[in-house]
PLY file of the C-alpha trace (Angstrom):
ply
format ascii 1.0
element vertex 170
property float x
property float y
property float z
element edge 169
property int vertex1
property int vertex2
end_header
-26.25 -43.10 -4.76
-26.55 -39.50 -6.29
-24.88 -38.07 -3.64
-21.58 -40.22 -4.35
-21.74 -39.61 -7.77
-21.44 -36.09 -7.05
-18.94 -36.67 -4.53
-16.96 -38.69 -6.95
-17.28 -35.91 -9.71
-15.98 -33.20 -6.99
-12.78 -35.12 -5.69
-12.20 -35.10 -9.63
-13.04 -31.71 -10.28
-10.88 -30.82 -7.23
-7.90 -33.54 -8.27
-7.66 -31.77 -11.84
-7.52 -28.34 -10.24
-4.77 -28.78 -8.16
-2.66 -30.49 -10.63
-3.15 -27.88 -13.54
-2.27 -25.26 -10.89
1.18 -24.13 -10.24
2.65 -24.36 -6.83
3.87 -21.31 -6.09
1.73 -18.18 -4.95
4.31 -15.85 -5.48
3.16 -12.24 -6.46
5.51 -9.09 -8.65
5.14 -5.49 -8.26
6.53 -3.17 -10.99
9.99 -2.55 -9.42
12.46 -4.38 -12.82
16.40 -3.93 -11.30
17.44 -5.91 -14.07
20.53 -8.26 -13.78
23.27 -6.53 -11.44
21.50 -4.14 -8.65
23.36 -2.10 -6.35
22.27 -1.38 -2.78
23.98 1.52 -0.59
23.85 1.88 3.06
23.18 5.33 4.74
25.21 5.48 7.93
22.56 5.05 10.41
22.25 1.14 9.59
26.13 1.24 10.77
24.93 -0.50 13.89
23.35 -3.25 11.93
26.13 -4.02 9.55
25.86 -7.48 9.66
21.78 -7.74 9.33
22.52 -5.28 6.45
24.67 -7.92 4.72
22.01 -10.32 4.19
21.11 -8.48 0.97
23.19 -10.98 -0.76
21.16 -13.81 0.10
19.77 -12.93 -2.61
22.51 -13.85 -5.08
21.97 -17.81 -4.58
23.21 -20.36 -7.01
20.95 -19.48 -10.46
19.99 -16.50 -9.53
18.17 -13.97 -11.99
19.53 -10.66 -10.38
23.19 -10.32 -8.77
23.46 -7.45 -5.92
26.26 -5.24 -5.41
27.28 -2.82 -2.69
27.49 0.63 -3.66
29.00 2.40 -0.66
32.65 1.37 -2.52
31.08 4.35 -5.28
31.14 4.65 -8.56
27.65 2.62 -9.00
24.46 4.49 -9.19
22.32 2.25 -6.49
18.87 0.66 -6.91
18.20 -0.04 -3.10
18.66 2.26 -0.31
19.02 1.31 3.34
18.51 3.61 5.94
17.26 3.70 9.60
14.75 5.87 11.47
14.14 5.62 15.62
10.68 5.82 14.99
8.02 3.65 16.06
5.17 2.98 13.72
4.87 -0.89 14.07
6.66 -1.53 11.19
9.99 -3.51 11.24
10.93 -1.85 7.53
9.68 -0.27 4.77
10.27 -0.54 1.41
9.37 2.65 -0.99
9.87 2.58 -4.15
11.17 5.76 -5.72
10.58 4.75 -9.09
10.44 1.61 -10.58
14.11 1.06 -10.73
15.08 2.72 -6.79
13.53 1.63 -4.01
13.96 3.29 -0.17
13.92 0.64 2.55
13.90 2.39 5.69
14.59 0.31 9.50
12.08 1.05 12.55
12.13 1.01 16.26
10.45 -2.32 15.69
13.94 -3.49 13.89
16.22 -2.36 16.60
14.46 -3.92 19.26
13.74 -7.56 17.30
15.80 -10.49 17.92
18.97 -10.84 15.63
17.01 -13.81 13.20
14.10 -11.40 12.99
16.44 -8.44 11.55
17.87 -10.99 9.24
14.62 -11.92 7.84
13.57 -8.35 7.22
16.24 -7.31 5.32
16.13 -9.81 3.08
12.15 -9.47 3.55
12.13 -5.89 2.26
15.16 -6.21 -0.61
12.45 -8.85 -1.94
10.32 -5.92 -2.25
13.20 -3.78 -3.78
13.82 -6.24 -6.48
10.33 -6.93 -7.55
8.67 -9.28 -5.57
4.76 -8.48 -3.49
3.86 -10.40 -0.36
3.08 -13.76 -1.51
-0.46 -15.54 -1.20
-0.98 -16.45 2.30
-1.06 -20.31 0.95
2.16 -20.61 0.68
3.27 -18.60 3.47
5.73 -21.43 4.53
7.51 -21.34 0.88
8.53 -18.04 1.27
10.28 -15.08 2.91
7.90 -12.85 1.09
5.01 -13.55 3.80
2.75 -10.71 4.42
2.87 -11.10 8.16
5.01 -13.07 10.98
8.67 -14.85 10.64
9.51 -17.93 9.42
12.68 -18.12 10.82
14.23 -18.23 7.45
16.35 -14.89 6.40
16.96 -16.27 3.01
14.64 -16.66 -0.46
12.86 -19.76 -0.51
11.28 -21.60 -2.91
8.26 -19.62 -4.15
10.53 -16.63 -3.48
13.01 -17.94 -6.36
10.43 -18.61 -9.00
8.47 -15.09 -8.50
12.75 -13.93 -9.53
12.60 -16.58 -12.58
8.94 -15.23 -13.55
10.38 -11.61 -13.34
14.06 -11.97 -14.31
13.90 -15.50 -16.26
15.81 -15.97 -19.12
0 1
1 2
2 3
3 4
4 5
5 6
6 7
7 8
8 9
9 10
10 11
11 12
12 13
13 14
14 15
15 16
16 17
17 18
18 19
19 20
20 21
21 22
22 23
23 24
24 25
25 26
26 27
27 28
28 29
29 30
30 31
31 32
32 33
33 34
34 35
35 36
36 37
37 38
38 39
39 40
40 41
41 42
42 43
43 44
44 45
45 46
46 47
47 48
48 49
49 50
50 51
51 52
52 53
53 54
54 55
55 56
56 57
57 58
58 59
59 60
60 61
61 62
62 63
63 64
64 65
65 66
66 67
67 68
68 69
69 70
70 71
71 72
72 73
73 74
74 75
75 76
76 77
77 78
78 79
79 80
80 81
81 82
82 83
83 84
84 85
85 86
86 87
87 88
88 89
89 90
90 91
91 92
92 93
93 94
94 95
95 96
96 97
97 98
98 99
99 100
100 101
101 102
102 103
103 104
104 105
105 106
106 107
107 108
108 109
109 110
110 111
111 112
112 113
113 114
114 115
115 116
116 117
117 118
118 119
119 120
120 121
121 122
122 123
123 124
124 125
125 126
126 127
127 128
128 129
129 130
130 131
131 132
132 133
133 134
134 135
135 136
136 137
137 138
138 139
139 140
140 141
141 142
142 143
143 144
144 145
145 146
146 147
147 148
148 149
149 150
150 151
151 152
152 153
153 154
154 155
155 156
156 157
157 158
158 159
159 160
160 161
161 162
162 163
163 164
164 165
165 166
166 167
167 168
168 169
């Protein structure tokens, strides 16, 4: 009988947990863009024009930051693409300059993945570029912010979009 009672205490316990908790597992590093961020593309991403586009997946319906491309000039740019032939095992690489600029650099890795994963890792790293960590690896499946692997999805997702309103909000 005691051990039901405690069993019936810890299904509680555990009930209560998970509804005070918020769903998302999203995580923010220190890069703040603020509202309109500008991205410019070095001429060795030419080749990947169109993966380079997906930078404005980011500007979905509500979003919290709009992004521009600078190669028309005039716009000092926050985000930097470029491409190295390198291979370190990395698809891309985000480096923040300062906590306005970020550098994404491409890798061998890039080049050779399949057209979805290039997608994905563009929009992957310009999550890093606009303020956004690797999400917890719970909710992996809510967003393009993963830490490791594809989803398949080259586009924010859900815990993706309220990391931008916890940054960005207004």
């Amino acid at each position: 009988m005691k051990n039901r009672k405690n069993l019936f205490f810890a299904l509680i316990f555990t009930l209560l947990i998970s509804i005070c908790l918020p769903a998302y597992a999203y995580d923010l590093n220190d890069q703040y863009v603020g509202s309109n961020a500008y991205y410019y593309n070095y001429a060795s991403v030419s080749p990947y024009q169109s993966h380079m586009n997906k930078v404005t997946t980011w500007n979905y319906q509500g979003a919290y930051v709009f992004l521009v491309n600078a190669n028309t000039g005039g716009y000092n740019p926050n985000i930097y693409q470029d491409f190295l032939d390198i291979d370190n095992g990395y698809f891309g690489y985000a480096a923040p300059l300062n906590t306005r600029q970020t550098h994404i650099t491409y890798y061998r890795a890039f080049k050779n993945g399949t057209p979805d994963e290039k997608d994905e890792t563009v929009v992957h790293e310009v999550g890093h570029a606009i303020g956004l960590h690797h999400t917890q690896k719970i909710n992996d499946i809510n967003a393009v912010m993963r830490e490791n692997g594809f989803n398949g999805k080259a586009y924010p997702l859900p815990d993706d979009k309220e990391g931008m309103k916890a940054k960005y909000g207004r």
